[in-house]
C-alpha positions as a printed NumPy array, in Angstrom:
array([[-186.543,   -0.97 ,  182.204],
       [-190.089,    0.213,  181.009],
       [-190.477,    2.044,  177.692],
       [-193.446,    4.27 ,  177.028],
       [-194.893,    5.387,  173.871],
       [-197.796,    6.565,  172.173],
       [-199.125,    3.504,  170.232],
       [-202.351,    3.41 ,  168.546],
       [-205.16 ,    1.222,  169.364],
       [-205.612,   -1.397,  167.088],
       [-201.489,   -2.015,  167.002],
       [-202.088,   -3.113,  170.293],
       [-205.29 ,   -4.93 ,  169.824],
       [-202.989,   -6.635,  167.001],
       [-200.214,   -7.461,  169.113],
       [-202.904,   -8.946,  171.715],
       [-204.588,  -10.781,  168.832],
       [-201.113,  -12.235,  167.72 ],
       [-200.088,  -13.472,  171.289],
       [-197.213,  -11.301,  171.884],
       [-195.846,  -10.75 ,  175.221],
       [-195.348,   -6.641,  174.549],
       [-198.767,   -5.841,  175.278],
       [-198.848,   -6.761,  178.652],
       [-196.572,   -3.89 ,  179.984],
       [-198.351,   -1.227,  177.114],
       [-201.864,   -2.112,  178.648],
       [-201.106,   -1.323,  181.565],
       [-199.089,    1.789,  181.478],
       [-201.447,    3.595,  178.616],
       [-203.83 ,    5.778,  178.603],
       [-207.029,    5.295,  176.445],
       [-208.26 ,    7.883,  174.02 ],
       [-211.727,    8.739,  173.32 ],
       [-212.381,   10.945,  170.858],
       [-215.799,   11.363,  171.62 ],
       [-219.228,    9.666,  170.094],
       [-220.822,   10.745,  167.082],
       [-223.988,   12.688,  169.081],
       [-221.266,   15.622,  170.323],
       [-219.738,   16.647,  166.644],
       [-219.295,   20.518,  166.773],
       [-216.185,   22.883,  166.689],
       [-215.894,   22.211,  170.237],
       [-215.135,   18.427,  169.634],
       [-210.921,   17.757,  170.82 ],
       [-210.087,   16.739,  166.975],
       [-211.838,   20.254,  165.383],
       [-209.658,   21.926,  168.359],
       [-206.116,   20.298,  167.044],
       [-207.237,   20.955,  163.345],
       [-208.103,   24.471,  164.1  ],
       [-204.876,   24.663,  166.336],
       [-202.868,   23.491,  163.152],
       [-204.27 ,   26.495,  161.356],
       [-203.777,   28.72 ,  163.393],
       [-200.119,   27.727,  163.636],
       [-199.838,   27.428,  159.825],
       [-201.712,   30.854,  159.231],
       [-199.16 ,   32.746,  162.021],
       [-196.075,   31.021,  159.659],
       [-197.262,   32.374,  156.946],
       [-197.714,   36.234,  158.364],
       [-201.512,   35.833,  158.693],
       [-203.434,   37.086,  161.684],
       [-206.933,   36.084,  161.83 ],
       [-208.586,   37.33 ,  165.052],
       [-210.084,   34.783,  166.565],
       [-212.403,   35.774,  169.102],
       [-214.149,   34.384,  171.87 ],
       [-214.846,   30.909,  169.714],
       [-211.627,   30.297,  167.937],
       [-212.986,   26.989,  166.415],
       [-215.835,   28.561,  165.373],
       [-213.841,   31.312,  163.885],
       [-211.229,   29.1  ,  161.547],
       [-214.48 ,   26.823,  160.8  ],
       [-216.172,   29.547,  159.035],
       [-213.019,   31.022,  157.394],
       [-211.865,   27.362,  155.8  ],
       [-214.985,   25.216,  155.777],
       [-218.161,   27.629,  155.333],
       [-217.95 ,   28.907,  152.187],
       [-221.317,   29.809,  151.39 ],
       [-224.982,   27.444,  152.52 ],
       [-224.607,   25.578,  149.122],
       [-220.776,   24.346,  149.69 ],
       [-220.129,   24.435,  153.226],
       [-219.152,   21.354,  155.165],
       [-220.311,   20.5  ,  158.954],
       [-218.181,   18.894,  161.684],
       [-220.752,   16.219,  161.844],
       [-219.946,   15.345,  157.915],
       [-216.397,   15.371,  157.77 ],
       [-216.284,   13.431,  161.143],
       [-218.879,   10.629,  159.624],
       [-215.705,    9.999,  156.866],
       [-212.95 ,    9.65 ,  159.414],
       [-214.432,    7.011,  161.987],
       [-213.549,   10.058,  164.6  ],
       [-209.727,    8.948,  163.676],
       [-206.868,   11.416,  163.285],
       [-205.119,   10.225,  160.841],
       [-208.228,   10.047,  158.502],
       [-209.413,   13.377,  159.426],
       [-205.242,   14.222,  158.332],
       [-206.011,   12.384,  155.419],
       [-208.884,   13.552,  153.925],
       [-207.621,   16.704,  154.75 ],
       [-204.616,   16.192,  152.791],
       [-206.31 ,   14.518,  149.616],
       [-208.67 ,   17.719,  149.074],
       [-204.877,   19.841,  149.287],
       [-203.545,   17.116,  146.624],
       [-206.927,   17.371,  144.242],
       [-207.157,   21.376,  144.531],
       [-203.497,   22.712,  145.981],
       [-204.578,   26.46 ,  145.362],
       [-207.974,   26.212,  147.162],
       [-207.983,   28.653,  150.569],
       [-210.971,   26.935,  151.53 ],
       [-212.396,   22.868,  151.931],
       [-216.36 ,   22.378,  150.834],
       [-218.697,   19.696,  150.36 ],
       [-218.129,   19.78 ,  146.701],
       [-214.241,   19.263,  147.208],
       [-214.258,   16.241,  149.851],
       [-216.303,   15.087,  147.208],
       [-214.356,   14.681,  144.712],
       [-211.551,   13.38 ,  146.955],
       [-213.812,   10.818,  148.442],
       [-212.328,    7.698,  146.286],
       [-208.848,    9.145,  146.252],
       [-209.287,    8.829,  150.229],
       [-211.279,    5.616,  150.531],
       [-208.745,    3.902,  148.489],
       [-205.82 ,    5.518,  150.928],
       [-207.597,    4.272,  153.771],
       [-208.696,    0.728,  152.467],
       [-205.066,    0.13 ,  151.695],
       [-203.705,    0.635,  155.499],
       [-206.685,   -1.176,  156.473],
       [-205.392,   -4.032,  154.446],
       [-201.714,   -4.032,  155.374],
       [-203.445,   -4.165,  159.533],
       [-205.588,   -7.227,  158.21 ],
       [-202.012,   -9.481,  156.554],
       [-201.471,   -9.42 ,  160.658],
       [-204.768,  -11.657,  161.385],
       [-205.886,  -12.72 ,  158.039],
       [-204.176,  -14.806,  154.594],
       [-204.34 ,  -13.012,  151.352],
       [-206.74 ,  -14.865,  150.666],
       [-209.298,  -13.639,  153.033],
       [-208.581,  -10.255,  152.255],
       [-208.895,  -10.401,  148.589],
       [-212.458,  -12.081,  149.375],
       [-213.157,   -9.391,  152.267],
       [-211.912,   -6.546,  149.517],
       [-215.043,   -7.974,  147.242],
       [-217.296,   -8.374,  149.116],
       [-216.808,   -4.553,  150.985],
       [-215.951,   -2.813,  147.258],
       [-218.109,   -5.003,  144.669],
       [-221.018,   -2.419,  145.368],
       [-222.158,    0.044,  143.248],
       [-223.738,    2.657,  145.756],
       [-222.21 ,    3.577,  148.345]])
């Protein structure tokens, strides 16, 4: 019997670090994602797509009808991200945040909605202000991956050492 499933990359990389047996049928039957490198950032980059697709989605729920155009990313960009020149935000800066990673583009996402629920539209002056909120959401999974490889001990010294600094 062979299960498949979507599992993300550095579960597995865990699982091989641990010694488990599991990873040998998941490494073969998966497929690896790439994202893309950080010299191709634009609204035609795969994560901008699903993030645009979501709005799209969410705007149609909610009885609104944006037409799109030929550029559809481009579009929903503009609309939720380009405010004005002095508070919009580029692909290439939100991306540089997220480590080209879902779930922190989801998340940083989600902690400007938290810090400003009315706001129609996400600047640089709002991921801003949710930039510790986030970093602190994200250092804390990072830590519960780490108690897989490394003591408490090691993270508590890896936590000062990465957030004893006061510049970022």
């Amino acid at each position: 019997i062979f299960f498949a499933a979507a599992i993300r990359s550095e579960v597995l990389r865990s699982v091989d670090k641990l010694g488990k047996e599991i990873h040998k049928t998941l490494s073969q039957l998966g497929v690896h994602m790439n994202w893309g490198h950080y010299g191709q950032l634009n609204t035609d980059h795969p994560l901008v797509s699903m993030l645009c697709k979501k709005i799209i989605y969410s705007e149609n729920r909610k009885g609104i009808h944006t037409e799109l155009g030929l550029r559809p990313n481009d579009t929903i960009w503009n609309k939720y991200f380009r405010k004005n020149l002095q508070d919009s935000l580029e692909v290439k800066d939100l991306f540089r945040l997220t480590w080209l990673k879902p779930r922190d583009l989801v998340r940083i996402i989600n902690t400007c909605k938290i810090i400003e629920p009315s706001s129609k539209f996400i600047g640089s002056s709002l991921v801003q202000r949710a930039r510790t909120i986030y970093s602190n959401d994200s250092w804390n999974e990072i830590q519960s991956q780490l108690n897989t490889s490394l003591s408490p001990g090691e993270i508590e010294a890896l936590d000062m050492v990465l957030t004893r600094f006061f510049d970022e």
